[in-house]
C-alpha positions in Angstrom: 48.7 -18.0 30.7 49.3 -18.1 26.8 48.2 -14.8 24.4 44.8 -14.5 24.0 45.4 -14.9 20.3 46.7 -18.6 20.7 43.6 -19.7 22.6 40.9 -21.4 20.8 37.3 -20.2 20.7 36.4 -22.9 23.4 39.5 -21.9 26.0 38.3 -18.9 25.3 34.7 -19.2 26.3 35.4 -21.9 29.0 37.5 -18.6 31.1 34.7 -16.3 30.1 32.0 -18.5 31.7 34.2 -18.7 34.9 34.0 -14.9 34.8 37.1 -13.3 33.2 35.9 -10.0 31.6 38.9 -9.7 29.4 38.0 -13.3 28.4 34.3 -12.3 27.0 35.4 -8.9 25.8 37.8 -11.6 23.2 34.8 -13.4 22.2 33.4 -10.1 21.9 36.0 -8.9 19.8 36.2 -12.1 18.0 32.5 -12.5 16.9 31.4 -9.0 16.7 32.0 -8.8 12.5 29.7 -12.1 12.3 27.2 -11.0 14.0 27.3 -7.5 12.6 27.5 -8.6 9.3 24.4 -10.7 9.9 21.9 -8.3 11.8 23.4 -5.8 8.6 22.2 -7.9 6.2 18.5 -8.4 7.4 17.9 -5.1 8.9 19.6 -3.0 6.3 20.9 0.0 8.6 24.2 0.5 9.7 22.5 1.9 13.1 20.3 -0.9 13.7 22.6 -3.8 13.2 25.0 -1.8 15.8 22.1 -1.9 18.7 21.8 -5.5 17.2 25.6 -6.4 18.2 25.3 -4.8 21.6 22.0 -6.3 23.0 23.5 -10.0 21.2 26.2 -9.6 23.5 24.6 -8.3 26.3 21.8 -11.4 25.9 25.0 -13.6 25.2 26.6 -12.1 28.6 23.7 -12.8 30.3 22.9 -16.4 29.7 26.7 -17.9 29.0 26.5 -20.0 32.2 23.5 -21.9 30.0 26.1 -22.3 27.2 26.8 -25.7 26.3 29.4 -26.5 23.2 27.4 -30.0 23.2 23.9 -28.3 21.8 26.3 -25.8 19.1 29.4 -24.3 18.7 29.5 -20.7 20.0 29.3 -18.8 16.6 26.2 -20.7 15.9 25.0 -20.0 18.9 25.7 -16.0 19.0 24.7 -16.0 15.1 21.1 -17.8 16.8 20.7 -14.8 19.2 21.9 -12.2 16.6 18.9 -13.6 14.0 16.4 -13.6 16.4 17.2 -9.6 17.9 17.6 -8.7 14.5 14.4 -10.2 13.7 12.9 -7.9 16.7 14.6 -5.0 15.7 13.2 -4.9 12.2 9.6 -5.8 13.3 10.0 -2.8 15.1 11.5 -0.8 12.3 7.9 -1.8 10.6 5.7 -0.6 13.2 7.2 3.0 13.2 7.3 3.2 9.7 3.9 2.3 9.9 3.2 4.6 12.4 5.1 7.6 10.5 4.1 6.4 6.8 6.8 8.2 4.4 9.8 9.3 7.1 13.0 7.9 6.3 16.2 8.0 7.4 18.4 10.0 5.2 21.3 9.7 6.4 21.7 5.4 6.8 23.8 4.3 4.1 22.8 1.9 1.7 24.0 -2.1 3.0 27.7 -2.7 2.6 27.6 -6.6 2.3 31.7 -8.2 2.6 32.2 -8.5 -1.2 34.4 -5.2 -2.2 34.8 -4.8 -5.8 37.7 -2.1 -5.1 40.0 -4.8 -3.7 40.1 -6.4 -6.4 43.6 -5.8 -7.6 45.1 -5.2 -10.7 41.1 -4.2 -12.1 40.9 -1.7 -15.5 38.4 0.7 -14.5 35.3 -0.5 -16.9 35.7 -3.9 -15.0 35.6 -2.3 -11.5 32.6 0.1 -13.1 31.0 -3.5 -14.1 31.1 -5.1 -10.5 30.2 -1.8 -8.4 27.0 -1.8 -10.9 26.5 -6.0 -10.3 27.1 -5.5 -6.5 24.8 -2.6 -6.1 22.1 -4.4 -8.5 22.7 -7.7 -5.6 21.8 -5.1 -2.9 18.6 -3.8 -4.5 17.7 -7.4 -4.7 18.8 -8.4 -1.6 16.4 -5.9 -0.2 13.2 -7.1 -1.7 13.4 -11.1 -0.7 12.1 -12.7 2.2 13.8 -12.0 5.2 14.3 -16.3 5.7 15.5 -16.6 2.3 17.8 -13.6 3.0 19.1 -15.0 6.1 19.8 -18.3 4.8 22.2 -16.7 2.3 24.0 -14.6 4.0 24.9 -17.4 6.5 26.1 -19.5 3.9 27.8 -16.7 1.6 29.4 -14.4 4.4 29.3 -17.0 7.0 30.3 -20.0 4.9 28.3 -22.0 7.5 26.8 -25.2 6.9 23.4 -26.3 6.1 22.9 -27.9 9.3 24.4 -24.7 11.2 22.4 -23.0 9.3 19.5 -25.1 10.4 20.6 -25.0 14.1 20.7 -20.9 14.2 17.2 -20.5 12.3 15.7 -23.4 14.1 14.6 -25.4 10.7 15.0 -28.5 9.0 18.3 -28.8 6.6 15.6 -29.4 4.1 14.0 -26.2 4.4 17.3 -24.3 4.3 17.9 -26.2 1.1 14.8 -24.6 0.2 15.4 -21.5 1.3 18.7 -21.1 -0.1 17.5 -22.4 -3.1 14.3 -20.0 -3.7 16.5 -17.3 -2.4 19.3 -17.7 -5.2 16.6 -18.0 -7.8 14.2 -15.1 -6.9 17.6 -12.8 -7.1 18.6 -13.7 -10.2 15.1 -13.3 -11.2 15.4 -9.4 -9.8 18.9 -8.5 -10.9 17.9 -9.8 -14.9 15.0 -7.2 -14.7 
């Protein structure tokens, strides 16, 4: 049997859905940073988004027998299911803060999106001041946009997915990602000039 790391995605699924554990714990392994980075991005906590990437897989786990590669590829579907419990998950982030009006979590870190102005080598400190200042303004802005618009831009930024991916995992038109992505760019450039 060849390394794990010289299978494809779809070798890789196709022994997971036959029932090798090891297999899924790959995928696992393999996806977990997409979907993490996604259910980050729209729920905003560190915490939530790691609930988020256990009950995807667990959902994922559950229903790979009804997996087929001919409806999506399997990032688009596990980015589908990762959307929609994220989507739960800050619904229900509402209702208790509804429900206790004014408590917040202190100690959840602001969003760490992919971009890391610190890796940028060879950077003279006012430039790296510059980009920690842009990035952070991007993550106050970030914050205050639709959660579809939000979505939409993350898959395309951090995912570099497609619009018609895109499309698939939020179940709309490519039109109305277009739309979203578009509205989404402007309304943060809008905030981040304020």
């Amino acid at each position: 049997m060849p390394r794990f790391e010289q299978l494809t995605d779809e070798q890789i699924l196709e022994e997971a859905q036959k029932g090798s554990e090891a297999h899924f714990d790959v995928l696992v392994e393999r996806f977990t940073p997409h979907v993490y980075r996604l259910a980050r991005g729209i729920t905003n906590s560190h915490s939530e988004a790691e609930d988020v990437v256990q009950e995807t897989f667990l959902r994922i786990f559950k229903n790979l027998d009804r997996y087929s590669s001919e409806k999506a590829n399997f990032k688009t579907w596990a980015l589908t299911i990762a959307r929609n419990q994220s989507i739960n998950t800050l619904a229900s982030i509402k209702r208790k803060a509804l429900q206790f009006f004014g408590d917040r979590d202190e100690d959840d870190p602001e969003p760490e999106f992919s971009f890391n102005p610190m890796s940028a080598e060879s950077q003279d400190a006012e430039t790296i001041l510059s980009l920690k200042q842009r990035f952070g303004m991007l993550n106050q802005a970030l914050k205050q946009i639709p959660e579809r618009q939000k979505t939409a831009l993350l898959l395309k930024s951090q995912e570099n997915m497609s619009y018609d991916e895109i499309a698939k995992i939020m179940g709309v038109s490519v039109s109305s990602v277009e739309s979203l992505i578009f509205r989404g760019r402007k309304k943060l450039l809008e905030l981040m000039e304020k």
